[in-house]
C-alpha positions in Angstrom: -9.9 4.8 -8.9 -10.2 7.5 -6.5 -9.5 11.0 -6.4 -8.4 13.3 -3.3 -7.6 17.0 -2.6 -5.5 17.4 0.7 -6.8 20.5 3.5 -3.9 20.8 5.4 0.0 20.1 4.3 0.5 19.7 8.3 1.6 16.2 9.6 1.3 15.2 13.2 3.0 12.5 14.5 1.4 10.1 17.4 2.5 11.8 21.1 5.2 13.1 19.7 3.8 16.8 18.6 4.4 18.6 15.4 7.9 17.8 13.3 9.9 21.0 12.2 9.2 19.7 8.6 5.7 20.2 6.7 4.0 16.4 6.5 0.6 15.5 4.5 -2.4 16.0 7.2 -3.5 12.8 9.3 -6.6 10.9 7.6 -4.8 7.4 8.8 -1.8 8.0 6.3 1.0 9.3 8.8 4.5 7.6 8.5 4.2 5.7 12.0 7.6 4.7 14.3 10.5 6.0 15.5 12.8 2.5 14.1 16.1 3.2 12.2 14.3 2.4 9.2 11.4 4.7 9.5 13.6 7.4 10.3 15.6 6.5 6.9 12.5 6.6 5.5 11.1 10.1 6.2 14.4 11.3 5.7 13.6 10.5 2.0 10.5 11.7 1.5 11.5 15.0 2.9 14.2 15.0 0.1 12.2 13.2 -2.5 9.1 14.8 -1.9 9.5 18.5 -3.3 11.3 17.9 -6.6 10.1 14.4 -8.3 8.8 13.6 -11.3 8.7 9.7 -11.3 9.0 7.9 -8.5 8.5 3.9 -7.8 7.8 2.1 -4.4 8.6 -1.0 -3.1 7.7 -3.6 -0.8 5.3 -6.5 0.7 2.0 -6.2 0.2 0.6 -4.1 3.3 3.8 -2.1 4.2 2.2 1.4 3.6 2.7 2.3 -0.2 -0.4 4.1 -0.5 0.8 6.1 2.6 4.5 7.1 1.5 2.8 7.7 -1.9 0.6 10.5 -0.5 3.0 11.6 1.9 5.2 12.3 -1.3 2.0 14.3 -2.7 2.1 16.2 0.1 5.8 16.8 0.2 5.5 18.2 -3.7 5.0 21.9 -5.0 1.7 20.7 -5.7 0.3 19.5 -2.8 -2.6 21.0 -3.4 -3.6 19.5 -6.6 -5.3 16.4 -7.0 -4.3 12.8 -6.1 -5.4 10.3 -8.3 -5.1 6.8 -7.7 -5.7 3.6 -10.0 -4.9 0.1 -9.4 -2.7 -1.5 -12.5 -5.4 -4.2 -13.0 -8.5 -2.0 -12.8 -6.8 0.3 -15.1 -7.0 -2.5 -18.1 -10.6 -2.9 -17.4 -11.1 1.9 -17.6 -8.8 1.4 -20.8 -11.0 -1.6 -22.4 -14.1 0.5 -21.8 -13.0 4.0 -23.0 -11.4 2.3 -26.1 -14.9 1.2 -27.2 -15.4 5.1 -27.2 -12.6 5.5 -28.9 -11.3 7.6 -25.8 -7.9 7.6 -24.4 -8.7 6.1 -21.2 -5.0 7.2 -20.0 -4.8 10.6 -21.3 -8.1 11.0 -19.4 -6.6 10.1 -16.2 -3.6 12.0 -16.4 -5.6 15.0 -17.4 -7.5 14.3 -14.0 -4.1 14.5 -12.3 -2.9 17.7 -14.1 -1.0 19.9 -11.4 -1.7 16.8 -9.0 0.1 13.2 -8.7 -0.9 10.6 -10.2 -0.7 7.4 -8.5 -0.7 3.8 -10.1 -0.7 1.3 -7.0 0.0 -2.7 -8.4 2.1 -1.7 -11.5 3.7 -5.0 -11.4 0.1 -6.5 -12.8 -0.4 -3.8 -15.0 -1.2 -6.2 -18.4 2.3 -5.4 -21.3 -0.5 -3.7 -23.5 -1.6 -1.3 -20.6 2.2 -1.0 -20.3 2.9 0.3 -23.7 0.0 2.5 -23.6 1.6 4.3 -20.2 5.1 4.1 -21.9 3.5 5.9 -25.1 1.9 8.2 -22.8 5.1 9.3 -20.7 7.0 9.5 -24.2 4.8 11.8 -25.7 4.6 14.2 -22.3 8.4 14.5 -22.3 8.5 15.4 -25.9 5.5 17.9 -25.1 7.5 19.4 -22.4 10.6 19.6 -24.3 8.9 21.5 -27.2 7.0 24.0 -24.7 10.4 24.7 -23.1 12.3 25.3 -26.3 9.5 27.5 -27.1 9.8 29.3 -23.6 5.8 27.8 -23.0 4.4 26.8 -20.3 3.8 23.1 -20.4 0.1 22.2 -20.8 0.2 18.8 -18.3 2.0 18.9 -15.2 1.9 16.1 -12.9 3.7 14.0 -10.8 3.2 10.2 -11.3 3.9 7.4 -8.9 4.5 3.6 -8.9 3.9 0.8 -6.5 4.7 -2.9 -6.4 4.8 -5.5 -4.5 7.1 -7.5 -6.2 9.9 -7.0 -7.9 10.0 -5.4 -11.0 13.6 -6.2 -12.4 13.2 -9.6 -12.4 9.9 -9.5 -14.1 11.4 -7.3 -16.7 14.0 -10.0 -17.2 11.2 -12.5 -17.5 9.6 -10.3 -20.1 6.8 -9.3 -17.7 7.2 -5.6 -17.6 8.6 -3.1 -19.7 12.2 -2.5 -19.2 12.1 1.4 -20.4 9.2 1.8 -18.6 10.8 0.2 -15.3 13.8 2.1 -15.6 11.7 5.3 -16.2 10.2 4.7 -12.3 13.6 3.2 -11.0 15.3 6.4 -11.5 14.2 7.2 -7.6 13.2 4.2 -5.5 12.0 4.3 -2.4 11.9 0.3 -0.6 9.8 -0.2 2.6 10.8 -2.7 5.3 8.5 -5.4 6.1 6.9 -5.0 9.9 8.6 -8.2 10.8 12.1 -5.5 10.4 11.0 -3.0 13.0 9.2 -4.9 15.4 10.1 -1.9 17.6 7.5 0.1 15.9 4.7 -2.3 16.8 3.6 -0.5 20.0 3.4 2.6 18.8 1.4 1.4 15.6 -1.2 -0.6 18.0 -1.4 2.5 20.1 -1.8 4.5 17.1 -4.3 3.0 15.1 -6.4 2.4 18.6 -6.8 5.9 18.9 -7.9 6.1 15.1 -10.3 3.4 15.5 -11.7 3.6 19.3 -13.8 6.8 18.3 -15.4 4.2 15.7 -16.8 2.6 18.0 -17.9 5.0 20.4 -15.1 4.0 23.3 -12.2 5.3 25.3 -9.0 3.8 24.0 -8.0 1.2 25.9 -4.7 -0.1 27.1 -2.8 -3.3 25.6 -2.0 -5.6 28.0 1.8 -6.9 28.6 0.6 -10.4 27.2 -1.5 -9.1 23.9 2.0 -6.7 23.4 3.8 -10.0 23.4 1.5 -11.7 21.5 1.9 -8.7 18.6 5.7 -8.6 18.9 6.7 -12.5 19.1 4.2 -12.3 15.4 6.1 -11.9 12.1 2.5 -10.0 10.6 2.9 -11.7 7.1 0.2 -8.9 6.2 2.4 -6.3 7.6 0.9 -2.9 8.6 -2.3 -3.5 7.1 -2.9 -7.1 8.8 -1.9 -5.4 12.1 -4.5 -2.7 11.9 -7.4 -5.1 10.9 -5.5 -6.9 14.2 -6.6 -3.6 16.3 -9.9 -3.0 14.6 -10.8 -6.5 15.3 -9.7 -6.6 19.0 -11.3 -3.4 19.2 -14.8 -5.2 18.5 -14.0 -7.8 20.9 -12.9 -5.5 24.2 -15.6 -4.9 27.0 -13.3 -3.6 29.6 -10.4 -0.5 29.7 -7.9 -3.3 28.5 -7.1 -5.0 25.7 -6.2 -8.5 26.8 -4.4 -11.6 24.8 -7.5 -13.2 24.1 -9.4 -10.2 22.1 -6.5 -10.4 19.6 -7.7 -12.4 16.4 -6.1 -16.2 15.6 -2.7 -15.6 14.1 -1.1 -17.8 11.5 1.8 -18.4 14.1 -0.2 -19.4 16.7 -1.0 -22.6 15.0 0.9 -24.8 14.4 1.0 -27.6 11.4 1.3 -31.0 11.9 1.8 -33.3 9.5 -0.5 -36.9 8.9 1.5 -38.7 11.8 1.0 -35.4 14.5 4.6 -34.7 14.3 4.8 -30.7 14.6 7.1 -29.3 11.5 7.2 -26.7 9.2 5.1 -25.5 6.9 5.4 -24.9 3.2 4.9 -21.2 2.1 2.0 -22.3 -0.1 0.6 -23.3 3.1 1.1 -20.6 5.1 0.1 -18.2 3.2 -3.0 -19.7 1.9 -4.0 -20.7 5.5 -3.9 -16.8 6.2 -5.3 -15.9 3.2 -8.5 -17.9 4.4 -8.3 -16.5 8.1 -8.1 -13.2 6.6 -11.1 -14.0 4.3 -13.3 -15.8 7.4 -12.6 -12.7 9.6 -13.9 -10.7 6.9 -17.3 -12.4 7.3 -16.3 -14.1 3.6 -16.3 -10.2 1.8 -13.9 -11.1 -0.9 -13.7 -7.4 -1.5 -12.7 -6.2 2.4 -9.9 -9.5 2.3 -8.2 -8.7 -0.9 -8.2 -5.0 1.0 -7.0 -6.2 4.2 -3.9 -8.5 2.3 -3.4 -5.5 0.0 -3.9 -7.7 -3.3 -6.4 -7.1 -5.7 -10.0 -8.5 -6.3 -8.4 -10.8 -9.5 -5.4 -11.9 -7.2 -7.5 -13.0 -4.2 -9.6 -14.8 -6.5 -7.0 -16.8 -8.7 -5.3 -18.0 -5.0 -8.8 -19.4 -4.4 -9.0 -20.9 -7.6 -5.9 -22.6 -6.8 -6.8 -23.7 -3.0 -9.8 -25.2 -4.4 -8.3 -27.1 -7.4 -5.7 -28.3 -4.8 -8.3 -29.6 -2.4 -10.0 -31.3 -5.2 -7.1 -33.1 -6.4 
């Protein structure tokens, strides 16, 4: 869980100067391209962002919830408040451990968000018992701010609470996975991000951008991307999205001796090697495969920090964990 107060409601974007319209301040969470679909995108946060109450968020892991998220803080009448954010599985384990205070873990963190936004990132493996608790929770604020209306009060918690997930929520509701009142509570506005593999066209200017974030890092000028690394990037569907891109750049960035970035720096992509099956004949892989081969890239180019890989796919610590489990018992059988 962490909790943030913003300095500046002005947003920059990369080499293009100031927008008309007030953005969050920098910190690595601008809204990054000039694709049809980013440009959809701000469009809504700019409407969203002063009036919501609930809001949910959509899309792959790594496609910049946490980002739109705060850019919605920003956007609010109380950008100025705090912006508190807790992962759906990490908030079982605050609520098991309050309870044995007999504390209400949730009330806590919504009291923490009070004139803020409260933002719950992985909602989709929030456990159904956390769920009621939050559903409980939103039930009794709307029938607290009813009453202080009727009686012309102000209301004693105001806060704006957000939703991520990276998977889809309806479905799961149909499965009996998730809460269907508390799914259409955050459904109300939805706001879906594209995967990177959608707006390639953005890739250059994310590379460019998050070089200039990370160069100073490192103590370097930012360097140039060749026309063969570019190709490399764009020809790459980036599974991992945004995220896996920048740990792409940070990587490189390690690697680079020269004023160029060049093909080679870039880290092994999933893409670039191919599967083969017992008899060497080239075909495709299963999605199992893929993904678990670039879960363990991911996890080897983290030096084996299961804690920096879960961060760099944008799953949680319990996630990364059981797909291990599973590569393991797989291997084994």
């Amino acid at each position: 869980m962490s909790i943030t107060r913003p300095d500046s409601p002005t947003f920059t974007e990369p080499s293009r100067g100031l927008v008309k319209e007030t953005w969050p301040e920098g910190s690595g969470f601008e809204i990054v391209g000039y694709s049809a679909e980013i440009k959809r995108l701000r469009l809504q946060v700019r409407r969203i962002g002063p009036h919501f109450r609930t809001v949910l968020i959509s899309g792959e892991a790594g496609t910049g919830k946490e980002q739109v998220a705060r850019a919605l803080h920003g956007m609010s009448q109380m950008s100025d408040g705090p912006f508190v954010m807790c992962h759906g599985a990490a908030l079982e384990e605050a609520v098991a451990e309050h309870l044995k205070e007999n504390a209400d873990a949730l009330g806590c963190l919504t009291k923490m968000a009070h004139r803020g936004t409260l933002f719950l990132h992985g909602i989709h493996e929030m456990p159904l018992q956390t769920q009621l608790r939050l559903l409980r929770l939103l039930r009794r604020h709307d029938s607290t701010q009813n009453h202080m209306q009727n009686q012309m009060e102000p209301c004693r918690l105001d806060l704006r609470m957000i939703a991520a997930t990276s998977e889809n929520l309806k479905i799961l509701t149909s499965a009996g996975r998730f809460q269907q009142e508390l799914y259409q509570r955050f459904a109300m506005v939805e706001i879906t991000l594209p995967p990177l593999r959608a707006r390639r066209d953005d890739i250059p200017e994310l590379a460019k951008y998050f070089m200039s974030q990370l160069a100073p890092l490192y103590r370097r000028k930012v360097p140039t991307i060749s026309q063969e690394a570019m190709e490399r990037m764009l020809n790459y569907s980036w599974p991992g999205n945004v995220r896996e891109l920048k740990a792409a750049v940070r990587s490189s960035l390690s690697r680079v001796e020269g004023e160029v970035l060049e093909s080679h720096h870039l880290p092994a992509l999933v893409e670039d090697v191919p599967s083969s099956t017992e008899d060497g004949i080239t075909e495709s892989a299963r999605l199992q495969d893929v993904v678990e081969q670039h879960v363990l890239r991911v996890l080897k180019d983290c030096g084996g920090n299961k804690v920096r890989a879960a961060e760099v796919l944008g799953i949680s610590r319990s996630t990364l964990y059981r797909m291990l489990d599973a590569s393991a018992s797989a291997v084994l059988q």
